[in-house]
C-alpha atoms as a printed R data frame, in Angstrom:
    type eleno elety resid chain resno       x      y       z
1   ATOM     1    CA   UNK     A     1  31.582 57.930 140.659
2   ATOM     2    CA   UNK     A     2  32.484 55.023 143.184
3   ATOM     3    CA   UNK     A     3  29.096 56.192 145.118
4   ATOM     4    CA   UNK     A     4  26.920 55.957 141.454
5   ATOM     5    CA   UNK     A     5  28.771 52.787 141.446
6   ATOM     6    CA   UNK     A     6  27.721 51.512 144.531
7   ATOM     7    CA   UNK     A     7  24.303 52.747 144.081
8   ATOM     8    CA   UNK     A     8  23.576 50.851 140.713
9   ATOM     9    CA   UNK     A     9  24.504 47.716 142.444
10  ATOM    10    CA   UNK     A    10  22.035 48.190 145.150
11  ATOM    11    CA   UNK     A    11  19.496 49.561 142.446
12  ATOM    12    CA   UNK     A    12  20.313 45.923 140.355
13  ATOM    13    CA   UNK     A    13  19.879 44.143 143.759
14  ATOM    14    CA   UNK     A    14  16.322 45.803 144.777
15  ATOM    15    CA   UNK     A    15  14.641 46.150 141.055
16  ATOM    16    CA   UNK     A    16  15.780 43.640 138.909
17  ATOM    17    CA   UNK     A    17  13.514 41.061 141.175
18  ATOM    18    CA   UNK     A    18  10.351 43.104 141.568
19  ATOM    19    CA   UNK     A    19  10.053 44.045 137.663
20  ATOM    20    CA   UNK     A    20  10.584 39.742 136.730
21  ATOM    21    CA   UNK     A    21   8.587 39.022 139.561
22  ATOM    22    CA   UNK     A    22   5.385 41.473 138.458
23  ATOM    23    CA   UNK     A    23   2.122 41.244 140.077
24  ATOM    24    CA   UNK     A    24   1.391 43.051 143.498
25  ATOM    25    CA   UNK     A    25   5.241 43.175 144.474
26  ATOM    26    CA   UNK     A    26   5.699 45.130 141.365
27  ATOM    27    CA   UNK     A    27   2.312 47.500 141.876
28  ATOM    28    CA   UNK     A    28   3.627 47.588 145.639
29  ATOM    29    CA   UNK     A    29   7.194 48.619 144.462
30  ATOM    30    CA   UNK     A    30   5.765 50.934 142.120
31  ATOM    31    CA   UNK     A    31   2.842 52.720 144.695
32  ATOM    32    CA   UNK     A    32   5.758 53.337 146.886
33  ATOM    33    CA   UNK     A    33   8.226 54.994 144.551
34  ATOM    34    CA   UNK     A    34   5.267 56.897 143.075
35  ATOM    35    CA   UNK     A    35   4.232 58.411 146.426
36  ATOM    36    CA   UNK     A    36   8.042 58.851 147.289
37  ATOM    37    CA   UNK     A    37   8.302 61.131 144.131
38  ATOM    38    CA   UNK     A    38   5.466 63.347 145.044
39  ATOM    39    CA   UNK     A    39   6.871 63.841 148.685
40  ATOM    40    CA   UNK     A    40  10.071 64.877 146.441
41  ATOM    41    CA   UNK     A    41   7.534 67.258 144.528
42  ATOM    42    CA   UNK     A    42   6.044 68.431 147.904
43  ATOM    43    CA   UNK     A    43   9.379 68.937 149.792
44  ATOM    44    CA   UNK     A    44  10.413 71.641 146.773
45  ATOM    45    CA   UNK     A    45   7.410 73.018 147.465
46  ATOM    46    CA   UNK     A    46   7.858 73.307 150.819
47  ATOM    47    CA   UNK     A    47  10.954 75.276 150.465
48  ATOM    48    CA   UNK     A    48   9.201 78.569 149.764
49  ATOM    49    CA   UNK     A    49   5.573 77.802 151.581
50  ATOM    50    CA   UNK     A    50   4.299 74.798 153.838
51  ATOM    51    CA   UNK     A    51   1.272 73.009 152.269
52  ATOM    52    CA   UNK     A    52  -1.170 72.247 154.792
53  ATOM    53    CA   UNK     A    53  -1.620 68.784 156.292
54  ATOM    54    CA   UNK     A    54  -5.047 68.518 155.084
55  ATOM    55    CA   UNK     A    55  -3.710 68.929 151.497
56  ATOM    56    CA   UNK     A    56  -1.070 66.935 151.606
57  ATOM    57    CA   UNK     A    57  -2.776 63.987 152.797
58  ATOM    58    CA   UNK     A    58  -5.254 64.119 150.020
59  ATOM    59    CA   UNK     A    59  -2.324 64.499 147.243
60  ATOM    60    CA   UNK     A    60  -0.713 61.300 148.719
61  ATOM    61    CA   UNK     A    61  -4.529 59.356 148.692
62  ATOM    62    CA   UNK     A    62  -5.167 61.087 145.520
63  ATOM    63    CA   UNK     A    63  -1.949 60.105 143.665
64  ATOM    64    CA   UNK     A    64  -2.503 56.281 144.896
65  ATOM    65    CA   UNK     A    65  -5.521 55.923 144.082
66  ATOM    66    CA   UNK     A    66  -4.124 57.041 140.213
67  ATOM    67    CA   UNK     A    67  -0.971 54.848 140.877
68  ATOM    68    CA   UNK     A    68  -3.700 51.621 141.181
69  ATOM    69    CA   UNK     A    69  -6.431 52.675 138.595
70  ATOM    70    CA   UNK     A    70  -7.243 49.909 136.647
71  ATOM    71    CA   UNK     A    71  -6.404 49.751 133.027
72  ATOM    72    CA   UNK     A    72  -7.153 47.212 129.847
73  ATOM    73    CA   UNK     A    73  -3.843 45.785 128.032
74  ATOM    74    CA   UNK     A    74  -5.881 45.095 125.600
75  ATOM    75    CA   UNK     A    75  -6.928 48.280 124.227
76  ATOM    76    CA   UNK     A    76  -4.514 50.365 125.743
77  ATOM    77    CA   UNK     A    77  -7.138 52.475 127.940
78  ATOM    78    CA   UNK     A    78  -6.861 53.302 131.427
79  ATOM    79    CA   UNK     A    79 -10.572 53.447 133.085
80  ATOM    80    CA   UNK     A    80 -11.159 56.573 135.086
81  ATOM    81    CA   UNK     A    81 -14.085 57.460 136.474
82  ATOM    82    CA   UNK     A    82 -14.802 61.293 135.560
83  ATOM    83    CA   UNK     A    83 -16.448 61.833 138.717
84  ATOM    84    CA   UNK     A    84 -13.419 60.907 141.210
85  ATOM    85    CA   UNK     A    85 -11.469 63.631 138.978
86  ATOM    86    CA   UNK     A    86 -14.004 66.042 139.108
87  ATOM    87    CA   UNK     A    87 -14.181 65.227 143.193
88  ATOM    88    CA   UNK     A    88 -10.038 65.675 143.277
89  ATOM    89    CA   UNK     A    89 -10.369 69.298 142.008
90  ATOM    90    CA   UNK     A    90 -13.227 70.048 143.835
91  ATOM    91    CA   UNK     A    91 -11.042 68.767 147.047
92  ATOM    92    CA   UNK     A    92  -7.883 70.708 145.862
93  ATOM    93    CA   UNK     A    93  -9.703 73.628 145.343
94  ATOM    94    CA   UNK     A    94 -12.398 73.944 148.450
95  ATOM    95    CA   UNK     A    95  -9.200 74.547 150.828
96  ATOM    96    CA   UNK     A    96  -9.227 77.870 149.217
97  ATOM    97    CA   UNK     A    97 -11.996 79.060 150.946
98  ATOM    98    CA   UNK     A    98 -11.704 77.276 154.283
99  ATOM    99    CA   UNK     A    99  -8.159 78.500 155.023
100 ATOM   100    CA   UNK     A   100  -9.058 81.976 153.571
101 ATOM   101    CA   UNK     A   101  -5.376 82.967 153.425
102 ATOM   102    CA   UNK     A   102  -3.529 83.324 150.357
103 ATOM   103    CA   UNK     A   103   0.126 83.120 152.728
104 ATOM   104    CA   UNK     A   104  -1.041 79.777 153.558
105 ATOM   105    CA   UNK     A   105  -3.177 78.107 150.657
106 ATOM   106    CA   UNK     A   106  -3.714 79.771 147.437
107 ATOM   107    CA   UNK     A   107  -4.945 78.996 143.728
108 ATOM   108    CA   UNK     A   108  -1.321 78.441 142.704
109 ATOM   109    CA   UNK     A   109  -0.467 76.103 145.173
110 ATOM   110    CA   UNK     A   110  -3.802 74.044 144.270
111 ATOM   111    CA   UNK     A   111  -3.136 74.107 140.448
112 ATOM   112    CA   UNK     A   112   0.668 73.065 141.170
113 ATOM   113    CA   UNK     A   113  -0.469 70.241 143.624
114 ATOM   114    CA   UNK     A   114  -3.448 69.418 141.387
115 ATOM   115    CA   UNK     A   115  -1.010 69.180 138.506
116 ATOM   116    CA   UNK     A   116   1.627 66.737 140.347
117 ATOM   117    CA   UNK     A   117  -0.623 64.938 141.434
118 ATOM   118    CA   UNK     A   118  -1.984 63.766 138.052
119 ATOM   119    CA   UNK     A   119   1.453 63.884 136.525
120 ATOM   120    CA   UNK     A   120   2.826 61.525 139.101
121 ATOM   121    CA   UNK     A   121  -0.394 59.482 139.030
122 ATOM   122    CA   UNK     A   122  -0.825 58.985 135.351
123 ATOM   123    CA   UNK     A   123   2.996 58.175 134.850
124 ATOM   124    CA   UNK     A   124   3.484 54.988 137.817
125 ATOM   125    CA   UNK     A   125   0.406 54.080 136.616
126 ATOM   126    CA   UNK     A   126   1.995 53.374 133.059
127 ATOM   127    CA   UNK     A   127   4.608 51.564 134.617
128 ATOM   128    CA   UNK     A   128   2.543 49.150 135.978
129 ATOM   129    CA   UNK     A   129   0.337 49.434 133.137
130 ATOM   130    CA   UNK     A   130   3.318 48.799 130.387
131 ATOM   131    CA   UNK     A   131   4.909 45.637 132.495
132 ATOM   132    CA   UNK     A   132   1.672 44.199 132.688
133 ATOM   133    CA   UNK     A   133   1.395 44.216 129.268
134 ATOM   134    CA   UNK     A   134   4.843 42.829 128.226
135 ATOM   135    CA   UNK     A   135   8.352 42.575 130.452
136 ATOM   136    CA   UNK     A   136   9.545 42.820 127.368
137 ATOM   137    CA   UNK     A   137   8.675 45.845 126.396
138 ATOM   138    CA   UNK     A   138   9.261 47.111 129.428
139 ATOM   139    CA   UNK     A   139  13.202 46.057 129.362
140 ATOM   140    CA   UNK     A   140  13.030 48.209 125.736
141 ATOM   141    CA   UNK     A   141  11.597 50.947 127.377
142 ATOM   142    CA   UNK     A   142  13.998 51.018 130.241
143 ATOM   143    CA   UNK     A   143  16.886 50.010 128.242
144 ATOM   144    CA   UNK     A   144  16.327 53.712 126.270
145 ATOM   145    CA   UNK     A   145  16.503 55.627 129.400
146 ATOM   146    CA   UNK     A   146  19.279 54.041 130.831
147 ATOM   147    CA   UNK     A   147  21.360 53.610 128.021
148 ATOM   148    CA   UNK     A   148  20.478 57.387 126.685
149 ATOM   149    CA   UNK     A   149  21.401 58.923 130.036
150 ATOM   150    CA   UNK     A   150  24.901 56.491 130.576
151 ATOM   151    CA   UNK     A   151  26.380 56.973 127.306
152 ATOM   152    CA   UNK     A   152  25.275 60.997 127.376
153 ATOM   153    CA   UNK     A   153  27.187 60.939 131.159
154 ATOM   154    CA   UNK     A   154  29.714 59.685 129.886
155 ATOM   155    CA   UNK     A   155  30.589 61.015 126.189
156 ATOM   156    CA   UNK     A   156  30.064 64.368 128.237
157 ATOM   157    CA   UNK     A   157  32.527 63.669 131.037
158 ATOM   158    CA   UNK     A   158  34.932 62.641 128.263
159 ATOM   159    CA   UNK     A   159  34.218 65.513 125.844
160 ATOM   160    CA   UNK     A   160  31.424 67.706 126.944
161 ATOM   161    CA   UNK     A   161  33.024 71.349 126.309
162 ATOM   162    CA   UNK     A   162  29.918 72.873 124.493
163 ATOM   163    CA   UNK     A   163  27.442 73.123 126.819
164 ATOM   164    CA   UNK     A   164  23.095 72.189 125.920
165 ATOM   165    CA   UNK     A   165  21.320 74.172 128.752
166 ATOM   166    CA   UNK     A   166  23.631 75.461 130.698
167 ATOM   167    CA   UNK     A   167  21.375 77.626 133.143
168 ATOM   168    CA   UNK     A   168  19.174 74.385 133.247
169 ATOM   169    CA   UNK     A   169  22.041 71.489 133.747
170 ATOM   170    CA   UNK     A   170  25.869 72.487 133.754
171 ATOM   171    CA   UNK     A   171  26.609 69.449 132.989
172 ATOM   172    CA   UNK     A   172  24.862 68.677 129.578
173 ATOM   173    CA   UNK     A   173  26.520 68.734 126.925
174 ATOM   174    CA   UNK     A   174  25.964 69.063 122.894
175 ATOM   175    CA   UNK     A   175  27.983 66.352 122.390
176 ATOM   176    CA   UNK     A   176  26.490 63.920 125.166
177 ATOM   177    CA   UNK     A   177  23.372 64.377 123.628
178 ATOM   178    CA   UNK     A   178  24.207 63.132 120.412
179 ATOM   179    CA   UNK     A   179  26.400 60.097 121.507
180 ATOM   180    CA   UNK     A   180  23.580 59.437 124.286
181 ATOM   181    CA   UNK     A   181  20.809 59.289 121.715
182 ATOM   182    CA   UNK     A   182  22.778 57.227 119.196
183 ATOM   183    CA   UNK     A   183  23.812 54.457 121.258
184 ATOM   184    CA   UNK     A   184  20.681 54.659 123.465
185 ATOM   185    CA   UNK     A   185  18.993 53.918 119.833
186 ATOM   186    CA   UNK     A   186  21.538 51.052 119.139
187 ATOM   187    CA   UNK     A   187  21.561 49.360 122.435
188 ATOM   188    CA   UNK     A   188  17.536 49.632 122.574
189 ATOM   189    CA   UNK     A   189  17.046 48.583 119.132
190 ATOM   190    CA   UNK     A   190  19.170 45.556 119.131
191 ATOM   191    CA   UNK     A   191  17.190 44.817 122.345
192 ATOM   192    CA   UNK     A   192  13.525 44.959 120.406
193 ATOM   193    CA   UNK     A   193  14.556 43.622 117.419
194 ATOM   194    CA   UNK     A   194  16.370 40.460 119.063
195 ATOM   195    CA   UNK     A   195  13.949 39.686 121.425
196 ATOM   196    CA   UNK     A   196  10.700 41.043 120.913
197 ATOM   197    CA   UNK     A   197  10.129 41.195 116.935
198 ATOM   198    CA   UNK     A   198  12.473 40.093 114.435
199 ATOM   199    CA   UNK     A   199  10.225 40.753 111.197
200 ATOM   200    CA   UNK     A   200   9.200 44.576 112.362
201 ATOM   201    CA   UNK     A   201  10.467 47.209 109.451
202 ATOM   202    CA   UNK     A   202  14.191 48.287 110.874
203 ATOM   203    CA   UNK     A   203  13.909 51.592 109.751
204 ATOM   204    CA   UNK     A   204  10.339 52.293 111.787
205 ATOM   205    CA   UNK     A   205  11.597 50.369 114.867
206 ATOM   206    CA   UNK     A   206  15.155 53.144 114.708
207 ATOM   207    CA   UNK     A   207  13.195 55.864 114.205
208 ATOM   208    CA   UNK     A   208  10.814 55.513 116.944
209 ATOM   209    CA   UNK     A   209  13.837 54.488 119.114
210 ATOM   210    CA   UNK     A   210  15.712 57.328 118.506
211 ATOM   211    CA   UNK     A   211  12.664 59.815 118.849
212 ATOM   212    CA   UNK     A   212  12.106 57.792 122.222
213 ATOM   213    CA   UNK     A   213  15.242 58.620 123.401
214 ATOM   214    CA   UNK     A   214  15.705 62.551 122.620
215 ATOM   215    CA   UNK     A   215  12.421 63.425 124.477
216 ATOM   216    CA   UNK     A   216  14.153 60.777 127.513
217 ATOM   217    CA   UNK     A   217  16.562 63.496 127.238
218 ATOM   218    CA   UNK     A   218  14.031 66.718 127.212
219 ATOM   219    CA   UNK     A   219  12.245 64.821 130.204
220 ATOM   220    CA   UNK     A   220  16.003 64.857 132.280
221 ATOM   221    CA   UNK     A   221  16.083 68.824 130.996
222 ATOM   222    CA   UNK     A   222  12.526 69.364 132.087
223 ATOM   223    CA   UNK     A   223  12.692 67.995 135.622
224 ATOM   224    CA   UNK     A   224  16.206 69.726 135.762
225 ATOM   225    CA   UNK     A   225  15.219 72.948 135.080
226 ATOM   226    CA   UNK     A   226  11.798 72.805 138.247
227 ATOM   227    CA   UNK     A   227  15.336 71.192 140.518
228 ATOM   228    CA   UNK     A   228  16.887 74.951 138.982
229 ATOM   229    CA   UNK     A   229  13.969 76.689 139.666
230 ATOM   230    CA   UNK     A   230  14.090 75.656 143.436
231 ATOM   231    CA   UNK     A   231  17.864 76.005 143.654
232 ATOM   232    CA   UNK     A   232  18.355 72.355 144.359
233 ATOM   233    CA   UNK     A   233  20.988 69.940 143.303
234 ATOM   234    CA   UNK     A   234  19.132 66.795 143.672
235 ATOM   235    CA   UNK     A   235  15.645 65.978 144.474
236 ATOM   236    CA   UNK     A   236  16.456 64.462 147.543
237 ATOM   237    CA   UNK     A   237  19.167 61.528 148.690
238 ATOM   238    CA   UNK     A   238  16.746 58.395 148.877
239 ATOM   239    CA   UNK     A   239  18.965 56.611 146.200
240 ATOM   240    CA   UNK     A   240  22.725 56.254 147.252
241 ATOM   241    CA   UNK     A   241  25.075 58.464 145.129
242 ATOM   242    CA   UNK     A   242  22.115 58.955 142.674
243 ATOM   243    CA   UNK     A   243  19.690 61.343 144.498
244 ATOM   244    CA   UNK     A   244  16.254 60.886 144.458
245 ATOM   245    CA   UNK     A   245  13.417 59.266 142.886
246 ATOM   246    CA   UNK     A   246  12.739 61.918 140.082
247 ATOM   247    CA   UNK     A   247  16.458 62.244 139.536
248 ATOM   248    CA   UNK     A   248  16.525 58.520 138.137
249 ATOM   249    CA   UNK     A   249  13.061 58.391 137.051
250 ATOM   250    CA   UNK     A   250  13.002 61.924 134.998
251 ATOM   251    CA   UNK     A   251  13.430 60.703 131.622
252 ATOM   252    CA   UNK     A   252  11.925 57.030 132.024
253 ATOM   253    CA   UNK     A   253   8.864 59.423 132.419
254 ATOM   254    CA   UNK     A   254   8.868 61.086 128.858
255 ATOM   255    CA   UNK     A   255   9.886 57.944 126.938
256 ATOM   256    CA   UNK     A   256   6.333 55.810 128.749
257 ATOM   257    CA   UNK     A   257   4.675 59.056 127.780
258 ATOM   258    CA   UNK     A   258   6.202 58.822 124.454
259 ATOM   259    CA   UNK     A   259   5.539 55.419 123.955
260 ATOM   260    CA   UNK     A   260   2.053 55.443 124.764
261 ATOM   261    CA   UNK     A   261   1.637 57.013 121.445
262 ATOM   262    CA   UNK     A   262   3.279 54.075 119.316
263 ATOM   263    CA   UNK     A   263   2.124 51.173 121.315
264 ATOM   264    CA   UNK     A   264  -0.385 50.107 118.057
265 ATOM   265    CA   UNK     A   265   2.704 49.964 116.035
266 ATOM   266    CA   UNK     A   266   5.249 48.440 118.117
């Protein structure tokens, strides 16, 4: 606990900073983490087959290039050009044949890198996309998925017998998942309400909340269960008594996903 501790602090120190400040120290801050997580991705990977160079190189330029795409905050629409995606599977895929060895490079490692790649892509891009669009909102969003996963921690430390997934995360528990949602709902709701919109319908504003923070919860499950899968306890130990990258990021993921969805209405 003293290490989680420590690491928040350091977390506060670094972050707090780069999300008031914005601009390119924010897309910087953000490009770095993002390729950081797919390195994460990679190194799983890695644990059963090396990925050739050649492929990984392109996954990192792909994935920035995704990370930087430009986007309108007006209409909510990210502008991709269909022919740079139709070049990055093309690029994933061609390997196939030139390595013509199925123990070094086949179709399921393309489809897996193709897929992180996109995943990891689309998602950083939304955080630079949502903070660009309102801090605000932003501090909502985050305020969910930190709030969600404290409260679940520690109603689950405190009374956590029954057990959620236990082949997916010992640790979850039935009863940190209610208490985790509920105040996660609170906390984040008192946050929009005071300081973003004070006439928006209570009862819209709570639900969305609250649906925003169960899937933050299926996102933590999700990226649990691949960290299962690969018989690893953390993703890696970038963050000081935290892990890695996708161990803090996993359910700030599903709620920008999420909130993509409601971004007309609130």
């Amino acid at each position: 606990m003293k290490k989680r501790i420590i690491g928040i602090i350091i977390m506060i120190i670094i972050f707090v900073p780069v999300i008031i400040y914005g601009g390119n120290v924010f897309k910087l801050t953000v490009s770095v983490l993002g390729l950081l997580a797919l390195k994460e991705l990679l190194g799983l990977k890695e644990l059963k087959r090396k990925t050739p160079s050649f492929v990984k190189f392109l996954s990192y330029i792909s994935t920035l290039f995704l990370i930087l795409s430009k986007f309108n905050v007006d209409n909510y629409s990210l502008f991709l050009d269909y022919r740079i995606i139709g070049i990055m599977i093309i690029f994933f895929l061609i390997p196939l044949i030139i390595y013509n060895d199925f123990d070094k490079y086949n179709i399921i490692d393309a489809l897996f890198i193709l897929g992180i790649v996109l995943m990891i892509g689309f998602v950083f891009n939304l955080l630079i996309f949502i903070r660009a669009y309102d801090i605000k909102t932003f501090i909502y969003l985050l305020s969910i998925s930190t709030m969600t996963d404290t409260y679940a921690l520690i109603s689950g430390m405190l009374s956590g017998r029954k057990k959620l997934c236990p082949k997916i995360s010992p640790k979850k528990s039935i009863v940190g998942l209610v208490v985790g949602v509920l105040f996660g709902t609170i906390i984040a709701s008192t946050i929009y309400y005071i300081n973003i919109n004070d006439s928006i319908n209570l009862l819209l504003l709570v639900s969305i909340t609250m649906f925003l923070a169960v899937i933050s919860q299926l996102g933590d499950l999700l990226f649990s269960s691949i960290k299962r899968f690969y018989n690893v306890k953390d993703y890696s130990n970038i963050i000081f008594g935290h892990g890695g990258i996708l161990d803090r990021f996993d359910s700030l993921i599903f709620v920008l996903i999420g909130y993509i969805f409601f971004i007309s209405i609130i």
